[in-house]
N, C-alpha and C positions, 0 to 999 in steps of 0.2 A: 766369591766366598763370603759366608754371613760374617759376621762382627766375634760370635762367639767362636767357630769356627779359628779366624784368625788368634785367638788368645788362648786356644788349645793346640795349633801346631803353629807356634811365628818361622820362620825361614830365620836356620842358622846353618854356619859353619864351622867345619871342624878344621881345617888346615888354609895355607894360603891360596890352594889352587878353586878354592868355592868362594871366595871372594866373588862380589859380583853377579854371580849367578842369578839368573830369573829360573826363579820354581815355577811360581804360578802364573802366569799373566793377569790382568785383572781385568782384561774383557771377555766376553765368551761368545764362541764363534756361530752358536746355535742360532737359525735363524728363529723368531719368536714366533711362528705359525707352529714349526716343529717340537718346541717346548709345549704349546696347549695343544697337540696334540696327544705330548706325552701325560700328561698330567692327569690326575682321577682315572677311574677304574671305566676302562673302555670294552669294546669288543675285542681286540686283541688281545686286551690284558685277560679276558675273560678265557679265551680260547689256550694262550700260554696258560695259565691257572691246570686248567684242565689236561694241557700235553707232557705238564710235570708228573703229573700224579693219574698219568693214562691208563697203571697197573692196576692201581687202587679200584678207578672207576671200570675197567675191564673186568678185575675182580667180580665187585659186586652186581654189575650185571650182569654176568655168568651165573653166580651163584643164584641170584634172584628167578633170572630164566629158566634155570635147573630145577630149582625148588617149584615153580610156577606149572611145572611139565609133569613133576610125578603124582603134585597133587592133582591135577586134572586127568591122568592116566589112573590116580586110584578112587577118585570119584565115581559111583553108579551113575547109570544115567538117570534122568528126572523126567517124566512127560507133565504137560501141562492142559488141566479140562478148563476150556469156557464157557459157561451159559452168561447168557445176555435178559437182564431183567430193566423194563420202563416205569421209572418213578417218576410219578405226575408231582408236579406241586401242592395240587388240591384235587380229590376225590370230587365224580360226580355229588355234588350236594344234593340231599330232596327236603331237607329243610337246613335252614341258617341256623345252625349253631355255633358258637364259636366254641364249645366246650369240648367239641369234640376233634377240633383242629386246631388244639392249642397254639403249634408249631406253624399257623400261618403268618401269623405277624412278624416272622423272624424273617431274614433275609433267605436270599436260593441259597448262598453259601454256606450258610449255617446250616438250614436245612436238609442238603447233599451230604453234608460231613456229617449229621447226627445219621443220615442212613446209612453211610460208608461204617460207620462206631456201633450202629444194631447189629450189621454185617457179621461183624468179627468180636461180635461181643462173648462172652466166655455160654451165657446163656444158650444161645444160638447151637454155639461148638456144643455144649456138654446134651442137647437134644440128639443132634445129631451124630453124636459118638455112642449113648447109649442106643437111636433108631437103627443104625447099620451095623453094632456089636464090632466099634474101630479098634478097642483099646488094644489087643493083641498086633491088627497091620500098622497103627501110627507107631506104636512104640519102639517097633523090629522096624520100621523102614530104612535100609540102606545109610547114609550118611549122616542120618539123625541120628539112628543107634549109636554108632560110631561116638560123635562128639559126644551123646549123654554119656559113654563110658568117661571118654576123657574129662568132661565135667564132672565127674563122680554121682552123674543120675540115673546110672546102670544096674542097680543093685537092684533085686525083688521088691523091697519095699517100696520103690519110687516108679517103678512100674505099674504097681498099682494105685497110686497117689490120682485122685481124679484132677488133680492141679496142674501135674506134669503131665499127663497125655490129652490138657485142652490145650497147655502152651504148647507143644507139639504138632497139635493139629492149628493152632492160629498162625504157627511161622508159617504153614505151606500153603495157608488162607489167605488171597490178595485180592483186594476190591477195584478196579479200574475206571475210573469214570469217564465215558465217550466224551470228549470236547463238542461243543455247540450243543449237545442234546439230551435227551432225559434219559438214555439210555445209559445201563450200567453194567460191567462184565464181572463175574464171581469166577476168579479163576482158584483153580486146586492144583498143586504141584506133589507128584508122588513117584515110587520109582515103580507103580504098577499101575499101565494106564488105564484100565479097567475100570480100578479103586479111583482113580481121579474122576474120571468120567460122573462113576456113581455120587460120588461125593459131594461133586458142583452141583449136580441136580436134586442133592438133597437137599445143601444148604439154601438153594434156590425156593423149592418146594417151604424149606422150614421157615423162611423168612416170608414168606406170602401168606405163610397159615400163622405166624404169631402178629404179622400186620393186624389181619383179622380181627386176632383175640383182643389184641390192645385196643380195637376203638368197640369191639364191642364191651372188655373191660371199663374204656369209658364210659359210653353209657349207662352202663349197668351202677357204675359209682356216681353217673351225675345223677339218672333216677333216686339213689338211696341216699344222696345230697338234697336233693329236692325235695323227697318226700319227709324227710326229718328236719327240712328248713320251714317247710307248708306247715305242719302240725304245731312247729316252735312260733311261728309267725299270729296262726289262728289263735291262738291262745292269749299270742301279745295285743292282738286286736280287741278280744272279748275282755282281755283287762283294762285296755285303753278306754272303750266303751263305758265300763262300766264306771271307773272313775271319771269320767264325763258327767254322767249323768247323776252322780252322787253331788259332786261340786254345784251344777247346775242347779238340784233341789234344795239342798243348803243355804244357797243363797239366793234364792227364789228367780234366776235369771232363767229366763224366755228367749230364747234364739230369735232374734227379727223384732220383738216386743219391745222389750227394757234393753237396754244396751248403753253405750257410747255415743250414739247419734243424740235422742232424745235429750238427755243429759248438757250436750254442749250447744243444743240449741236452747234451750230454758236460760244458761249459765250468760248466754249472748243475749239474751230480751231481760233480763234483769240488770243486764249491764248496762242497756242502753236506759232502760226505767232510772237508775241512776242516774245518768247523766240528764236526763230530764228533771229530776228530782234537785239536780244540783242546779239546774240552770233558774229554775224556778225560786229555789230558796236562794238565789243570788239574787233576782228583781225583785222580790219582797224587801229583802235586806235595803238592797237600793231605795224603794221608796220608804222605806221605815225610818232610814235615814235622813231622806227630803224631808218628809214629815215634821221630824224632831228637829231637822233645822230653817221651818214654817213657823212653828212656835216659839225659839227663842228670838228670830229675826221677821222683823215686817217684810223687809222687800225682800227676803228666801222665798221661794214659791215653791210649790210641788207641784210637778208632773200630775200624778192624780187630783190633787185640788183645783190645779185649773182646769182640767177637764167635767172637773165636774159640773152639771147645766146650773145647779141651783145657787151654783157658790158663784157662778158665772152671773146669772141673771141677778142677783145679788150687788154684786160687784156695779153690774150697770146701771142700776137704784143708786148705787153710793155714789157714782162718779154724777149720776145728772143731779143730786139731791147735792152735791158740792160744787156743780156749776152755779144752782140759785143760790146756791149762799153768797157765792159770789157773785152775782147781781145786787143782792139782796142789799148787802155790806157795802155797793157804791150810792146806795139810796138810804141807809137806815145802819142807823145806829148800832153794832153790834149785842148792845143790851135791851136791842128793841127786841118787843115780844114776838115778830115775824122772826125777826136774828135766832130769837131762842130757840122757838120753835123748829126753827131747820135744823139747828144744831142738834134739835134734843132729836128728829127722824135719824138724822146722820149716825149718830153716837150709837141708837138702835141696831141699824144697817148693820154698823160694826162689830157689833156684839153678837147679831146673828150670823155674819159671816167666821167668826171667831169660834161658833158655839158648833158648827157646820163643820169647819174646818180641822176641830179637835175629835170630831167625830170620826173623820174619815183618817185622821193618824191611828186614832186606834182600829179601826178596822184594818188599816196594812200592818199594825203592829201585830195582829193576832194572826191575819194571816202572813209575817216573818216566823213567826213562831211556828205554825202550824205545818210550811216549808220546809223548818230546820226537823220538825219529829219526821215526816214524811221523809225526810233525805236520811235522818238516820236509821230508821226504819227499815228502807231502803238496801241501806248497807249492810246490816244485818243478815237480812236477805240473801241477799249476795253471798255473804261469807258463809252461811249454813248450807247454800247450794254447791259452791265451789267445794265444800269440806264432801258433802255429798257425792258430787262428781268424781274425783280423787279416790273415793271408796270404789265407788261405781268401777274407775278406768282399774282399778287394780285388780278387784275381780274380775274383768273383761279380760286383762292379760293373762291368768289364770285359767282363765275359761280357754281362749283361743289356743294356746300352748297345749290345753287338752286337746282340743279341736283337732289342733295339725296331728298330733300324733295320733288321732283316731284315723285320720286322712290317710297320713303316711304307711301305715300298719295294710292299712286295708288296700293302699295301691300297690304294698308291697306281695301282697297276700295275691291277689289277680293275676301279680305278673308270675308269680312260681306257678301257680296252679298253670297259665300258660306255658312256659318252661317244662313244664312237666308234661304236658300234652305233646309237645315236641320231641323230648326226650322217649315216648312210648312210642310214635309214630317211627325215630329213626333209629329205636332198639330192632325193629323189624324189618329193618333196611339193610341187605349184605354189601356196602358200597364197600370198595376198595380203591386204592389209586396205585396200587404194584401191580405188574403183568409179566409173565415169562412170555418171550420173542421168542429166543434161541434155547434148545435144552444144550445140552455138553454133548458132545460125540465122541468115542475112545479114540485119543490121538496117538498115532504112528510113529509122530518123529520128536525126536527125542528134543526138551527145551535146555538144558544144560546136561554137564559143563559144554561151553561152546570153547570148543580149543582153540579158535584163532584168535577169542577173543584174549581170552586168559593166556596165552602164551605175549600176546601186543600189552595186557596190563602189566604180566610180567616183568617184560623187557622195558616198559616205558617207566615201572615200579623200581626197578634196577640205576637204570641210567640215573633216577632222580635222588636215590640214596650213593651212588657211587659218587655224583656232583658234589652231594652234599657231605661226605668224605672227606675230597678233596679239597673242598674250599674248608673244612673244620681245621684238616692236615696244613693248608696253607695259613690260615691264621694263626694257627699255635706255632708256626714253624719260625723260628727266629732268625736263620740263615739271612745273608745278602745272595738277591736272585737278581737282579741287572743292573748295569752300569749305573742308569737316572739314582737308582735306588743306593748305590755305593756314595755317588759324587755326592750327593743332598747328604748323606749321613756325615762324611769324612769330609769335604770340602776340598778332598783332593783332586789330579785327573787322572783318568783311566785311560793307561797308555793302549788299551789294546785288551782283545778277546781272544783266545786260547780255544777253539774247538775242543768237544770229546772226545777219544780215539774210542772205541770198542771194540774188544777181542786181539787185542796186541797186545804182545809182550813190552814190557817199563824199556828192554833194550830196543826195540823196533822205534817205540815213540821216541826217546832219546834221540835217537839219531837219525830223524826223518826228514830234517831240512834236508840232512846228508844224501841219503836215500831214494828219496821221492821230492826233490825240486821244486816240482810245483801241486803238492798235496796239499788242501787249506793249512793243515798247521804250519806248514811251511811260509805260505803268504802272510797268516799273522805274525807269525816270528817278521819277517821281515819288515810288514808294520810296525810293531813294536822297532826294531831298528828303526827305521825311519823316525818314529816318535822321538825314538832319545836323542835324536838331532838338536831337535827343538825343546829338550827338557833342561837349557842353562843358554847364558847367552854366547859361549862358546863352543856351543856344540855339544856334540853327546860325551858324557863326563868320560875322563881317563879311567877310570875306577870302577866298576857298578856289582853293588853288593846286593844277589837274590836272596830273600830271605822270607818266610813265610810265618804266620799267628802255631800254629801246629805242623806237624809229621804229618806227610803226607798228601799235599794241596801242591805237589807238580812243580814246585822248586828246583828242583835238580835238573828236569826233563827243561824248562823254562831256559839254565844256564847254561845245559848240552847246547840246545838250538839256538838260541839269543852268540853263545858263540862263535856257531857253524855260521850263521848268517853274516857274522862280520869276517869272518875266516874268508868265505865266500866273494865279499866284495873285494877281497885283496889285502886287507890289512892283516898283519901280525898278532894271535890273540894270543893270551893266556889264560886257559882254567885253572881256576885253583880249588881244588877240592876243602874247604875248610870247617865241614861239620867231622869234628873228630870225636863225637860219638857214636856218628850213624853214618861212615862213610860209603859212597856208592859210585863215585867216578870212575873207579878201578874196575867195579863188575862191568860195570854198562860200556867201558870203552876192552877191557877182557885183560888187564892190565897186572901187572905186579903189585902190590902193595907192600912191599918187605922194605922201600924205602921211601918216607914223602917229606909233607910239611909237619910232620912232627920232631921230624929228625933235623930238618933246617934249624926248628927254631928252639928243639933242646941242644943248639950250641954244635951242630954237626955239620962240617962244610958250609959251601958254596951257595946263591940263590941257583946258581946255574945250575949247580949235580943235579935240583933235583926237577932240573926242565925234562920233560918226559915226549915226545914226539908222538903224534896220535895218525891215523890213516888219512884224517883229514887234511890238505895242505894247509899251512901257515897257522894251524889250531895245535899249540902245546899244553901239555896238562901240568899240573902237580897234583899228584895226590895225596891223601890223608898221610899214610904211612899209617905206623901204628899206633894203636886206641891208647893215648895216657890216661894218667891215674887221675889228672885236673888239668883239661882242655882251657881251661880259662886262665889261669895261671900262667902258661904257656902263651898267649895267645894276646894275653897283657905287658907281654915281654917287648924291646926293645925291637929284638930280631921281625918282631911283625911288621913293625913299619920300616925296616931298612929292606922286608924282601919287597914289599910295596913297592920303594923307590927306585931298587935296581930295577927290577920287573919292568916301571914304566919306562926306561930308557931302553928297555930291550925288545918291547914289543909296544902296540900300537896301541890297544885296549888291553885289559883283565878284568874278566870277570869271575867275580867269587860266590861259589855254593855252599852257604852257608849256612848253620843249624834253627830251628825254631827259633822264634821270639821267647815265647810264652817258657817260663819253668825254668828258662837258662839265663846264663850271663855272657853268654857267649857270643852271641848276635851282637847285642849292644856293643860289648866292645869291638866287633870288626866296624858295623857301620859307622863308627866314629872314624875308622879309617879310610874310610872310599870316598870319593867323591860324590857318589850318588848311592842311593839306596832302594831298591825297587821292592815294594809287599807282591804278594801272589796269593791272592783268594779262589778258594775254590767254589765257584758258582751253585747255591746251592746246600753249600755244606757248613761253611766257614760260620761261625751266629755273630751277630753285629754288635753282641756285649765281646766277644772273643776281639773282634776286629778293635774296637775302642782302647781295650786295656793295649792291645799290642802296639798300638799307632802314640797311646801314652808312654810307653816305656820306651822305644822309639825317640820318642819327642825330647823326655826327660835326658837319653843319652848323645842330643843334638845331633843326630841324624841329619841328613837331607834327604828325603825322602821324595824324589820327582817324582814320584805316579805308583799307581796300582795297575794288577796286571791279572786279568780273570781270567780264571783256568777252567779247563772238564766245561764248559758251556755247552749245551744241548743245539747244538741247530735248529732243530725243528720245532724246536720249543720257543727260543727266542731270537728264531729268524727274522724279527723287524728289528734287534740289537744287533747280529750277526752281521746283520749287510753294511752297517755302520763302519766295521771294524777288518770288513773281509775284500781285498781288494785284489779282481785278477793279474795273478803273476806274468806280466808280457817279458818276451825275449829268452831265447835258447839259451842264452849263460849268463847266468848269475853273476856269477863270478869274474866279471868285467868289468861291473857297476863298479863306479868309483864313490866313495865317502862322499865327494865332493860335487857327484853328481843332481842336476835337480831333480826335487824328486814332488809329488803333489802331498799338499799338507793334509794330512787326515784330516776328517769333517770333527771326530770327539777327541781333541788334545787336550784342552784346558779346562777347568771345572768354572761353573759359574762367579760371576761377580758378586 
């Protein structure tokens, strides 16, 4: 038992004889294969669901099958025409155009379903309603008419509505597509098959003649595309032209003459003329420089001055005319007149190679100068031609921009005017890619209703809303419906299962241990016996108080038999009738009631007067007597617990038939006085908010409460709890078995750990 559980009913007692006792045991005897098999919603549990609520789903498949049978017996019959039509992907082509096959770029898929959608397109219908004058046969056709009344589209006005007799005529329009092939079927469904026949072969015929029209439609609009594209184009071209050739005069440009070419080669030989220009006025500069520093330095030389022959031959005058002087000078005197003399040629020399020498400075000085105009010059040049170019390239981009677009205009203009030669060649081409195979033939046999279908929908339509009934019924249904389901709520254990009886009278059940020996209710009563063996650790209590949450839930019937059963094994019972509002011991045993336990314990004799002997052996009664004013008053008295204790020294057991829980105070206070206290739910009926409060007020008035006891339990319903609880009765007399005899333990005594 869970934790919570325990601190909602702990094990008490009310006298000295409950001392001790084991209520619960706190291991459980389940083996654990057979708890997971109990657990979650199975096939069984699925099939029980259903054999609760067998009425329901009987019900509504009846109802459904009924309903399924008159509508197809008030249904007309319907025939059905086929014609078969081959839709190619693409039409014999005799020329390539794509304008007239728009729809081939798209996939087969697409393709098929836009001609399944021309089919049934409202267009199609309203030719062909007004070609065969339908609107009078669609309108009145048998089951159609019908629903349009119930729809409210029955009235004159809507009859004539062209809206409602094309829907009309598209419901009984179905298009069928052959699998693998380009074959396609237009069927018609009518309740004259005549009219179907004609129909199919109308729409068939109508869809091949508006194929037609639409690609000769297209043509005829790519023609009047064309030719107003051709005229807009021509126009574009002669104004392209002409601004060409405005620009061109303008700027005096020459196609292949004057351009960009000529321009960037000039722009390239001027550039290189510079770089000449510059190389040039750098060796000027260079010896202009030598020059100038020839004149302020002797031993400076220039490059050009020594090559020059005269300054050279010069120079070799000077050097041999300064070898004799020095000869000269080792013989003679320096102010000798020979001395002089050489000196004064010498000095000469000098001055001629000086006068030579200044001569040719200026001539590179004029020609540095002449370099540097020539290089600026130059550049000049240069920059007037680049400034010229840059004009040049910008009206060449001007120009060419006209150029293309002259280009472009007029290769756009060739290719319509081609287009358009195309388009005349296949205005006059009838191609088609649709064909009638099959026409429609008037069919015989009728296509709906098919009554064995519609009767199998029916019934299969039924079963699945009766299902679904039953399980809506079982979820809102708050009842405890099997043991697992009780012990998991209560944490108590369930001594035992109580068969249904059907068609017996309350006295036949009552007393059917008595009766029928070995009739299931009998064998469970005597399980339940055997349970209470094992419900304390001294045996089955001396006392055992039946008592139930409500009126009604097999109480009385539970303490007749649970009686007879101990009657039976030999011991000494006592019934005590002690619902003294709603007595019943006295009907079901056919008894007196003029004297009971009301009379004991308003203060009247004996416990004995009012022991009552019953047909049963060793089973005496007491019954109620009669109804007081406050059963509980009574029943809180002294006299309760002194018949209690003569009683037990008189007999072996007593069991007492005791009032509801719920609404009284009357329960409470007997179970305070028994030893044991047994609930009895009724399988099914009892709801598990009802079971909870009673099992609290119960607890509140320290009950001990050994077990639950399921009552009215369906068999066939919860045959896999049933065989749990249902063990065959061996041996011709009962009534031998001793208390003390061994007996086998039931498999479900104790509630989980």
């Amino acid at each position: 038992m869970s934790s919570e559980n325990s601190q909602i009913f702990p094990v008490k007692t009310s006298n000295a004889n409950n001392q001790g006792r084991l209520v619960v045991p706190s291991n459980e005897i389940y083996p654990e294969e057979i708890l997971e098999q109990r657990s979650g919603l199975n096939l069984r549990d699925f099939i029980s669901t259903l054999a609760r609520h067998k009425t329901l789903l009987i019900g509504f498949t009846l109802a459904t099958l009924l309903f399924s049978i008159i509508v197809t017996l008030l249904m007309d019959p319907v025939y059905r025409a086929s014609s078969t039509l081959q839709i190619e992907r693409n039409a014999k082509k005799v020329v390539n155009i794509d304008m007239l096959s728009a729809q081939e770029s798209r996939s087969d898929k697409d393709f098929y379903e836009t001609q399944r959608q021309l089919i049934q397109s409202r267009a199609l219908a309203r030719r062909v309603i007004n070609q065969l004058d339908l609107e009078k046969n669609v309108a009145s056709s048998g089951i159609i008419s019908r629903l349009k009344s119930l729809l409210g589209l029955g009235d004159n006005s809507s009859k004539n509505n062209p809206s409602v007799i094309e829907t009309i005529f598209l419901e009984n329009l179905s298009v069928t597509p052959v699998s693998n092939s380009q074959l396609v079927q237009i069927n018609y469904e009518s309740t004259d098959p005549k009219l179907a026949a004609d129909i199919a072969n109308a729409v068939t015929k109508t869809f091949v003649r508006m194929n037609l029209e639409r690609r000769f439609d297209t043509a005829s609009y790519s023609k009047e595309f064309l030719t107003s594209s051709i005229s807009k184009t021509k126009k574009d071209l002669e104004d392209s032209e002409k601004r060409l050739n405005e620009y061109a005069t303008k700027y005096g440009i020459i196609q292949g003459v004057e351009g960009e070419g000529s321009n960037t080669h000039s722009l390239k030989k001027m550039a290189e003329e510079l770089i000449t220009a510059g190389k040039e006025r750098i060796e000027a500069e260079s010896a202009y420089e030598q020059s100038k520093q020839t004149l302020n330095d002797e031993n400076a030389t220039s490059v050009r001055i020594l090559k020059d022959p005269y300054i050279q031959s010069l120079k070799k005058t000077l050097a041999r005319l300064e070898a004799n002087s020095q000869e000269i000078l080792k013989t003679h005197s320096p102010r000798s007149s020979k001395a002089r003399r050489i000196r004064k040629q010498i000095d000469e020399v000098r001055s001629q190679i000086n006068i030579e020498s200044y001569a040719i400075k200026s001539a590179l000085k004029s020609e540095f100068f002449a370099a540097q105009q020539k290089e600026s010059m130059v550049k000049k040049q240069l920059e007037l031609l680049k400034k010229e170019t840059l004009e040049i390239q910008g009206k060449t981009i001007k120009y060419n921009t006209l150029l293309r677009e002259v280009q472009s205009n007029r290769d756009l203009y060739k290719n319509l005017l081609g287009q358009l030669k195309q388009v005349n060649i296949a205005g006059n081409v009838n191609s088609n890619n649709i064909s009638i195979i099959d026409k429609a033939g008037i069919p015989y046999k009728k296509f709906k209703p098919n009554f064995k279908t519609n009767i199998a929908f029916g019934l299969l339509l039924g079963l699945l809303l009766g299902m679904a009934a039953a399980f809506l019924r079982e979820f809102m249904d708050d009842s405890v419906k099997n043991p697992d389901e009780l012990e998991k709520l209560t944490g108590l254990p369930v001594l035992g299962m109580l068969p249904a009886q059907a068609s017996q009278s309350p006295s036949s059940v009552a007393l059917q241990t008595y009766n029928e020996p070995k009739s299931p209710l009998a064998e469970a009563i005597r399980s339940l016996r055997t349970s209470l063996r094992f419900s304390t650790q001294e045996g089955a209590p001396k006392s055992t108080f039946i008592t139930s949450s409500a009126a009604g839930e097999g109480k009385s019937t539970v303490a007749i038999n649970l009686a007879t059963a101990y009657a039976q094994s030999g011991n000494k019972i006592l019934l005590i009738d002690a619902d003294l509002r709603n007595p019943s011991l006295h009907k079901l045993f056919k008894l007196e009631n003029y004297s009971g336990l009301t009379n004991y314990l308003a203060g009247g004799g004996s416990s004995s007067d009012i022991y009552r002997p019953t047909m049963i052996k060793n089973l005496d009664v007491i019954t109620s007597g009669p109804i007081p004013p406050d059963p509980v008053e009574l029943l809180s008295g002294k006299r309760m617990g002194t018949l209690l204790s003569n009683a037990s020294a008189d007999f072996d057991y007593i069991i007492i038939d005791g009032p509801p829980v719920l609404g009284l105070a009357d329960a409470l206070v007997i179970s305070g006085l028994c030893d044991a206290t047994i609930l009895t739910i009724e399988a099914g009926k009892t709801r598990k908010v009802t079971l909870m409060k009673t099992l609290k007020r119960l607890e509140r008035a320290h009950s001990n409460i050994v077990g639950l006891l399921f009552t009215r339990v369906n068999s066939s319903v919860d045959s896999d709890y049933h065989e749990d609880y249902h063990y065959p009765y061996s041996g011709d007399n009962d009534k031998t078995e001793s208390i003390n005899s061994p007996v086998v333990t039931p498999l479900k005594l104790h509630r989980r750990a």
